[in-house]
Backbone and ligand atoms as CSV (ligand in chain L), in Angstrom:
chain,resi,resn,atom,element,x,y,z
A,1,UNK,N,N,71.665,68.345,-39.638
A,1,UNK,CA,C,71.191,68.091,-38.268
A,1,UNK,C,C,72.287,67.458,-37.410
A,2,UNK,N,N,72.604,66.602,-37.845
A,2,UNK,CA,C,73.741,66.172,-37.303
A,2,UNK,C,C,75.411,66.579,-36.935
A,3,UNK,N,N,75.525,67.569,-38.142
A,3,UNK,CA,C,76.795,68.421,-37.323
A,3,UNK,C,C,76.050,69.811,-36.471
A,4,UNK,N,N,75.601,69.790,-36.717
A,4,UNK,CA,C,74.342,70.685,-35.728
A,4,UNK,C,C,74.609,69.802,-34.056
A,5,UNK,N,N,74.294,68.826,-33.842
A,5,UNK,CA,C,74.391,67.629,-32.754
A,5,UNK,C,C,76.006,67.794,-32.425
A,6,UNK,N,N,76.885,67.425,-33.439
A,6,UNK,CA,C,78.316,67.551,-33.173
A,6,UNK,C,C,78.569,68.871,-32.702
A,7,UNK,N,N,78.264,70.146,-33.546
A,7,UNK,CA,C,78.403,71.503,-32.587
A,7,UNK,C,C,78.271,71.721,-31.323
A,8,UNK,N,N,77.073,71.258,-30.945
A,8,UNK,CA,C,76.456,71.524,-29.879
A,8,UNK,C,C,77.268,70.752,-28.504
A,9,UNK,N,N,77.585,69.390,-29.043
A,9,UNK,CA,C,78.226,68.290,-28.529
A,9,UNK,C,C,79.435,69.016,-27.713
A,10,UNK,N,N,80.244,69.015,-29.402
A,10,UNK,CA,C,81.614,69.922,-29.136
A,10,UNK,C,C,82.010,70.976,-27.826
A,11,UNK,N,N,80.708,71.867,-28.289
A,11,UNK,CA,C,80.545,73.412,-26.895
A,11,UNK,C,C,79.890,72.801,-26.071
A,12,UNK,N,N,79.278,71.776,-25.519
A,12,UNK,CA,C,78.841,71.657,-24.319
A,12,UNK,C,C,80.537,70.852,-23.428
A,13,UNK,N,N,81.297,70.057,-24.324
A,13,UNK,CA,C,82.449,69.705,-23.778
A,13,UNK,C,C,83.251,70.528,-23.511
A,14,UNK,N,N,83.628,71.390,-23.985
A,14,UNK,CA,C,84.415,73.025,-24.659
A,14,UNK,C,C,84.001,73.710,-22.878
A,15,UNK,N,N,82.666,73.461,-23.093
A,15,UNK,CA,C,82.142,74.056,-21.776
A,15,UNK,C,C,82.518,74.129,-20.275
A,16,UNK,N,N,82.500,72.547,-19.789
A,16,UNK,CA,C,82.807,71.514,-19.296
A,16,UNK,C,C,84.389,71.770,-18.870
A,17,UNK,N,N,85.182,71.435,-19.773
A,17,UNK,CA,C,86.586,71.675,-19.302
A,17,UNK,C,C,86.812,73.252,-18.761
A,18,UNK,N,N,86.143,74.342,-19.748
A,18,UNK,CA,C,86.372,75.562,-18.754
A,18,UNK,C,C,86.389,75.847,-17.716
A,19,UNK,N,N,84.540,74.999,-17.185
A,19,UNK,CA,C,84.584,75.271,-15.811
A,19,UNK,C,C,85.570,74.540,-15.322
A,20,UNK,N,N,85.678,73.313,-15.475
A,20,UNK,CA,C,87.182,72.489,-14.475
A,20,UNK,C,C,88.205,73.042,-14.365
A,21,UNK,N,N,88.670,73.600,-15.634
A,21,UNK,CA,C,89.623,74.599,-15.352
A,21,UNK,C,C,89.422,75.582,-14.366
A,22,UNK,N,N,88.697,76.454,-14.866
A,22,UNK,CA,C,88.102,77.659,-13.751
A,22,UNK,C,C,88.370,77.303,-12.227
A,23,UNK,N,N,87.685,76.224,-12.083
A,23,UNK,CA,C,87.511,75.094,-10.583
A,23,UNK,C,C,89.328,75.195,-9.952
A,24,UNK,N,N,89.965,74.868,-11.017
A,24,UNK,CA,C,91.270,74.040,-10.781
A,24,UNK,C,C,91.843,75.323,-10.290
A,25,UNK,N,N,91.877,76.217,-10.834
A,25,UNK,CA,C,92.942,77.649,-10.910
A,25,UNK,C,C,92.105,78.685,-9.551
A,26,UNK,N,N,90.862,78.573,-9.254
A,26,UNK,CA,C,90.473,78.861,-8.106
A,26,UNK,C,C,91.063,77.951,-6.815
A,27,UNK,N,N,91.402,76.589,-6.946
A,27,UNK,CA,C,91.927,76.054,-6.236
A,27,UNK,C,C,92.774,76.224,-5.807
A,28,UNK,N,N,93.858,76.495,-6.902
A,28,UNK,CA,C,95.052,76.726,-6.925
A,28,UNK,C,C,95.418,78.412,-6.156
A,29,UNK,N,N,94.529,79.172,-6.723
A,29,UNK,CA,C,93.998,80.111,-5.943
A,29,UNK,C,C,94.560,80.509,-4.367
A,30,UNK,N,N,93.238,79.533,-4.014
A,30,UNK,CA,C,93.018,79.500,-2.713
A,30,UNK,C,C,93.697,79.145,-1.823
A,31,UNK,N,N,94.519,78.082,-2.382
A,31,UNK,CA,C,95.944,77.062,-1.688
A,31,UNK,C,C,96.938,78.322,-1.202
A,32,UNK,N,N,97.162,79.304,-2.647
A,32,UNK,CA,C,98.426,80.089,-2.632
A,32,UNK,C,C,98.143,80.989,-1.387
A,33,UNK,N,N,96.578,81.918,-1.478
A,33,UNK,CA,C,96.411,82.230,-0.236
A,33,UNK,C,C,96.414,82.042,1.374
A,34,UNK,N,N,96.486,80.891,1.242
A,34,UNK,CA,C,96.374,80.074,2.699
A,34,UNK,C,C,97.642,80.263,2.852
A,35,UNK,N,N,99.070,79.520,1.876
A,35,UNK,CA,C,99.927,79.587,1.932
A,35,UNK,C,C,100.625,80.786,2.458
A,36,UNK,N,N,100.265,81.866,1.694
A,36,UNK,CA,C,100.716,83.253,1.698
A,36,UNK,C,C,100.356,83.521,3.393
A,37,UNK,N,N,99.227,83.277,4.107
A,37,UNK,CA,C,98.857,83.870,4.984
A,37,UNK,C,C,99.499,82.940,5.906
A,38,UNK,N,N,99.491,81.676,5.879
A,38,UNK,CA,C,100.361,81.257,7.043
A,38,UNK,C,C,101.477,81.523,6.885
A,39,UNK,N,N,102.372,82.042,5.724
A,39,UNK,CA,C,103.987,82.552,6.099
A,39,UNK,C,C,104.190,83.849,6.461
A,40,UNK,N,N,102.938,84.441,5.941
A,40,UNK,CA,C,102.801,86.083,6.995
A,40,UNK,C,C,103.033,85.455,8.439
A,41,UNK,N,N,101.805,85.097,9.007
A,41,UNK,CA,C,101.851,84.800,10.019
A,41,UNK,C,C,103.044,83.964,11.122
A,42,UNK,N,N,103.799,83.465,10.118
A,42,UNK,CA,C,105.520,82.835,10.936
A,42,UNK,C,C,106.337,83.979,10.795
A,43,UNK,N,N,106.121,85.497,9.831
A,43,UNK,CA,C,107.010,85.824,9.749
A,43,UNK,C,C,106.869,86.841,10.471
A,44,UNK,N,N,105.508,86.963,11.208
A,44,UNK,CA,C,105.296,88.302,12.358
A,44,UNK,C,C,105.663,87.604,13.354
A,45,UNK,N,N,105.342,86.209,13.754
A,45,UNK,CA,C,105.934,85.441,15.091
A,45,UNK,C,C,107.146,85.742,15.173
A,46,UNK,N,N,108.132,85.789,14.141
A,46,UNK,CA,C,109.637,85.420,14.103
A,46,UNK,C,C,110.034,86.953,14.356
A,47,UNK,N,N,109.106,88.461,13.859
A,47,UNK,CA,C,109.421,89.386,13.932
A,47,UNK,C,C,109.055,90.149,15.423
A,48,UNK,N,N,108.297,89.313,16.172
A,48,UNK,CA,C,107.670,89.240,17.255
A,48,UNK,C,C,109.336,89.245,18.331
A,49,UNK,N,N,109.485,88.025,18.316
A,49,UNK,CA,C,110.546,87.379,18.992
A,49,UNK,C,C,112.005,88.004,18.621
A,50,UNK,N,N,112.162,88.337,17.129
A,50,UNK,CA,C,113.404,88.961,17.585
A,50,UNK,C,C,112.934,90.560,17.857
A,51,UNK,N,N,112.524,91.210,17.776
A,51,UNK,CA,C,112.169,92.923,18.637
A,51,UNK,C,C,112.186,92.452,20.043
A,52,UNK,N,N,111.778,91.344,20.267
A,52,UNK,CA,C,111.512,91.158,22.066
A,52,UNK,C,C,112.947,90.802,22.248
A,53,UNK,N,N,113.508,89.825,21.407
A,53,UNK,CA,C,114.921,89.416,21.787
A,53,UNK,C,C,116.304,90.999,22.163
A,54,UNK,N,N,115.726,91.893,21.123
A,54,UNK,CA,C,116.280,92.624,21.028
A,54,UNK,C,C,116.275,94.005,22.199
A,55,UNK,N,N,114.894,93.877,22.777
A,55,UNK,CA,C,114.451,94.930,23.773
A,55,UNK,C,C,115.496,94.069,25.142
A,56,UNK,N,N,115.142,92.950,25.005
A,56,UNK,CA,C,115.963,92.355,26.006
A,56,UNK,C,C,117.798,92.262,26.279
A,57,UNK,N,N,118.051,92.279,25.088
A,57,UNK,CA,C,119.846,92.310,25.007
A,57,UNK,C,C,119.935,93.717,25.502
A,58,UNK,N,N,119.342,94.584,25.176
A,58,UNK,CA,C,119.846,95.724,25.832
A,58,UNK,C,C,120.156,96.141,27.179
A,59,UNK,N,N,120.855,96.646,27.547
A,59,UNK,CA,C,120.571,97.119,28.809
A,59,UNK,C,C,120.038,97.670,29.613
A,60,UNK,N,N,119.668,97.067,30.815
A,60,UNK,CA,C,118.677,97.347,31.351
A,60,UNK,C,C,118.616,98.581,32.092
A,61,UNK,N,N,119.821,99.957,31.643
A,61,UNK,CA,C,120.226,100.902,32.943
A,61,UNK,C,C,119.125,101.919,32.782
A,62,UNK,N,N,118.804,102.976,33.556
A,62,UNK,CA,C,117.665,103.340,33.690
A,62,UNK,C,C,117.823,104.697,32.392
A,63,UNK,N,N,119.540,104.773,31.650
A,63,UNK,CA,C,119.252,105.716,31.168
A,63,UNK,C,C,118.527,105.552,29.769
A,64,UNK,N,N,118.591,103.765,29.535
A,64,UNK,CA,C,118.299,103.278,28.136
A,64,UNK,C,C,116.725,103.154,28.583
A,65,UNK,N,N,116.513,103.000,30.026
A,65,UNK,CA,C,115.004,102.674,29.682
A,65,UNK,C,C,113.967,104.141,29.145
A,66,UNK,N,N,114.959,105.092,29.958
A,66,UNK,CA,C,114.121,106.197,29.400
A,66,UNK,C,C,113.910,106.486,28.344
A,67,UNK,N,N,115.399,105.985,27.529
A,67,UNK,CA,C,115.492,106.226,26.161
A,67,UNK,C,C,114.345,105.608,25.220
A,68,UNK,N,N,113.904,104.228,26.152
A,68,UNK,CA,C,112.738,103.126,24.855
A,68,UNK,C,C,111.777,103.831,25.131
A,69,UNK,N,N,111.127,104.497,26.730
A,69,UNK,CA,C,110.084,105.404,26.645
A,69,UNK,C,C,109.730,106.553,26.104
A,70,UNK,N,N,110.799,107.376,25.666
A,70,UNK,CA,C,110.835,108.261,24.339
A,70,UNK,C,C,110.520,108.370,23.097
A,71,UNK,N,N,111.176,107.324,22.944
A,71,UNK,CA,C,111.082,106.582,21.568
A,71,UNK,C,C,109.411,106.030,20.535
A,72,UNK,N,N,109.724,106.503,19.561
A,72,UNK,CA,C,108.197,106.412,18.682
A,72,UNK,C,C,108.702,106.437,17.612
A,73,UNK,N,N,109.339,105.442,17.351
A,73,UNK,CA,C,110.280,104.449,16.414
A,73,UNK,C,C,109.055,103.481,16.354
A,74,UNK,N,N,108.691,103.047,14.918
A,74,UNK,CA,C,107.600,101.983,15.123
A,74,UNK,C,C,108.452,100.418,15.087
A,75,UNK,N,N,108.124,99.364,15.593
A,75,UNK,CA,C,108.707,98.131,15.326
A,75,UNK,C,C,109.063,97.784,14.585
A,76,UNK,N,N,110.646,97.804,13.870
A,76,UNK,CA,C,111.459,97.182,13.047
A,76,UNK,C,C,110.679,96.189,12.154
A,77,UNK,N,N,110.804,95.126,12.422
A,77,UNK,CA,C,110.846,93.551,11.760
A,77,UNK,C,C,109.146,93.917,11.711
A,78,UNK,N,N,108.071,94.219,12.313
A,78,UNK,CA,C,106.780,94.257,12.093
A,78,UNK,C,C,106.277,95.068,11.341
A,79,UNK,N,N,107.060,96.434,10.763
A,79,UNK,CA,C,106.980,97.510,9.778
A,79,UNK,C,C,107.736,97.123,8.789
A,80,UNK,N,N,108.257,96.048,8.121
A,80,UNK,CA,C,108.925,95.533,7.078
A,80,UNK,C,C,107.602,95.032,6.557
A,81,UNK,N,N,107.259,93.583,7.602
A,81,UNK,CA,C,106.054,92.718,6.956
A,81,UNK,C,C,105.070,93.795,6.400
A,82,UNK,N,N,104.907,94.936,7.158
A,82,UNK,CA,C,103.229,95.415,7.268
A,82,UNK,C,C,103.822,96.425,5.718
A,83,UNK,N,N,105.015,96.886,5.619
A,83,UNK,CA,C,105.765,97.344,4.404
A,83,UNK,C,C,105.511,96.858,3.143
A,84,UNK,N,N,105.473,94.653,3.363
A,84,UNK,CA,C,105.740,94.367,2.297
A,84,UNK,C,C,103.877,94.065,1.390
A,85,UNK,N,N,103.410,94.735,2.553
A,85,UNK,CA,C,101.890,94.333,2.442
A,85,UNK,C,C,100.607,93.570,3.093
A,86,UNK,N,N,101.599,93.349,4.171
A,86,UNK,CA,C,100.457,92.307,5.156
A,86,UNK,C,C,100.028,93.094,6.435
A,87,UNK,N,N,98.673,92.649,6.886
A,87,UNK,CA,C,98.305,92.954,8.120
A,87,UNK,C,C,99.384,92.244,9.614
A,88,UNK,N,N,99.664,93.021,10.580
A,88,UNK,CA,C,100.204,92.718,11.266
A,88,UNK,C,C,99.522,92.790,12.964
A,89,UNK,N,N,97.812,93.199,12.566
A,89,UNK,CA,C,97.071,93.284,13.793
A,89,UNK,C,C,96.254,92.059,13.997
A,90,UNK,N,N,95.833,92.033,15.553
A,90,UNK,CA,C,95.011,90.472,15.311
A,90,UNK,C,C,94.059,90.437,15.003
A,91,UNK,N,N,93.149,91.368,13.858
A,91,UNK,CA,C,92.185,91.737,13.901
A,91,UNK,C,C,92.482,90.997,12.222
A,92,UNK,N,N,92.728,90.981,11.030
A,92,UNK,CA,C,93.218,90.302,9.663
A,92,UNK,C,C,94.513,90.094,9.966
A,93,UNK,N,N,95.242,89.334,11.166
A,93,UNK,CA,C,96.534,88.531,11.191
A,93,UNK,C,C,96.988,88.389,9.844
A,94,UNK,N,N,98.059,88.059,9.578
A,94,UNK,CA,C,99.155,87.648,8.681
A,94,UNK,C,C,98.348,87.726,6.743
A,95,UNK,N,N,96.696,88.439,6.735
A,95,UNK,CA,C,96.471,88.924,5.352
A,95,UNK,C,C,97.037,89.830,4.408
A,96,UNK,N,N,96.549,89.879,3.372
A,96,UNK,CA,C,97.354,90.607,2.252
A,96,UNK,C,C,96.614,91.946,2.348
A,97,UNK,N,N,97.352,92.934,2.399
A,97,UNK,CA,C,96.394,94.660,2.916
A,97,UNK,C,C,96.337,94.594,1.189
A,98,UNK,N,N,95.222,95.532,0.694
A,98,UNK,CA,C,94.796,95.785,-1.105
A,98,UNK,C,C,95.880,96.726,-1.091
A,99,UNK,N,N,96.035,97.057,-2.492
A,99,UNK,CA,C,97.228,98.180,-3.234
A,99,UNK,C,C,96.785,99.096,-2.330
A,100,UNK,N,N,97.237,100.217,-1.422
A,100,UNK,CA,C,97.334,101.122,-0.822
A,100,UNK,C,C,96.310,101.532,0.186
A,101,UNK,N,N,96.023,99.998,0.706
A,101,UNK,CA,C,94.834,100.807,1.590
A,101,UNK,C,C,95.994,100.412,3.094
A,102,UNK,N,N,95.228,101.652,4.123
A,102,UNK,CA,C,96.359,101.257,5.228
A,102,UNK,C,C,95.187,100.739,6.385
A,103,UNK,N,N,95.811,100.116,7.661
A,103,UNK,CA,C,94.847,99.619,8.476
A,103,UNK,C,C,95.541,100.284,10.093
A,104,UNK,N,N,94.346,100.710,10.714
A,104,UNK,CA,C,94.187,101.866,11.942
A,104,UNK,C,C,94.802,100.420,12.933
A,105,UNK,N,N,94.209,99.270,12.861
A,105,UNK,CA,C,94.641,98.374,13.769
A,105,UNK,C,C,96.619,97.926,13.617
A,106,UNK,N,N,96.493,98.241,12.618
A,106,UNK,CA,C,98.024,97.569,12.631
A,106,UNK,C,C,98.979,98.744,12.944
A,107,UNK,N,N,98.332,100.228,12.609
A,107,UNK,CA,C,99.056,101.645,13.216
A,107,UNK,C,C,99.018,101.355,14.578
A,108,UNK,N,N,98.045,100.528,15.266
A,108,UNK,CA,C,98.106,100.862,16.695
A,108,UNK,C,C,99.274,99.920,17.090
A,109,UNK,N,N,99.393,99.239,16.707
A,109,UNK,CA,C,100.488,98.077,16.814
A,109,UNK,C,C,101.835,98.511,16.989
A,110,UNK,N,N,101.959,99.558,15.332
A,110,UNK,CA,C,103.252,99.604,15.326
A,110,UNK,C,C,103.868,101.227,15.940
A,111,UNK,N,N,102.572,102.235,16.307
A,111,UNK,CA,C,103.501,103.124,16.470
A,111,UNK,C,C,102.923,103.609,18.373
A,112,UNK,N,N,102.387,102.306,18.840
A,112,UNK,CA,C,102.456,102.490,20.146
A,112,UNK,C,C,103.312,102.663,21.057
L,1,ZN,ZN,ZN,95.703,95.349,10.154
């Protein structure tokens, strides 16, 4: 009866730490995601600013402007991020897109 009591003892502790564990590594989890999504999100700002920096160094003569209105080149630095897997529309900002799914909002983004 009594190692019967100790068994039981044992797996209800056994138990116990799993879930904490479980708890801990969901935490840990969740942190990495946040993480992940706010450095998406600095790294579309930063990809933001230099394409704009870059539309701007150019020159402004009317034969280059025709040239950017031609053009259906999608955004450099914003087709890397959205490349390396993240949303780049403001619709799931700076999230992780699943293994191969693509998103209509972030096409509109990049090949407007
Ligand atoms: Zn998107």
């Amino acid at each position: 009866m009594t190692d019967r009591m100790s068994f039981f003892d044992n797996l209800s502790e056994l138990e116990e730490r799993l879930v904490a564990t479980l708890t801990h590594a969901s935490d840990i989890k969740s942190d990495y995601q946040k993480i992940l999504t706010e450095n998406t999100s600095l790294r579309i700002e930063n990809a933001r600013l230099r394409d704009r920096l870059a539309e701007l160094s150019e020159l402004e003569t009317p034969e280059n402007k025709q040239k950017q209105a031609d053009k259906k080149v999608p955004m450099s630095n914003l087709q890397e991020i959205y490349d390396d897997g993240f949303h780049v529309c403001r619709e799931y900002y700076g999230k992780h897109l699943e293994s191969g799914e693509g998103c209509l909002y972030c096409g509109e983004i990049l090949y407007r």
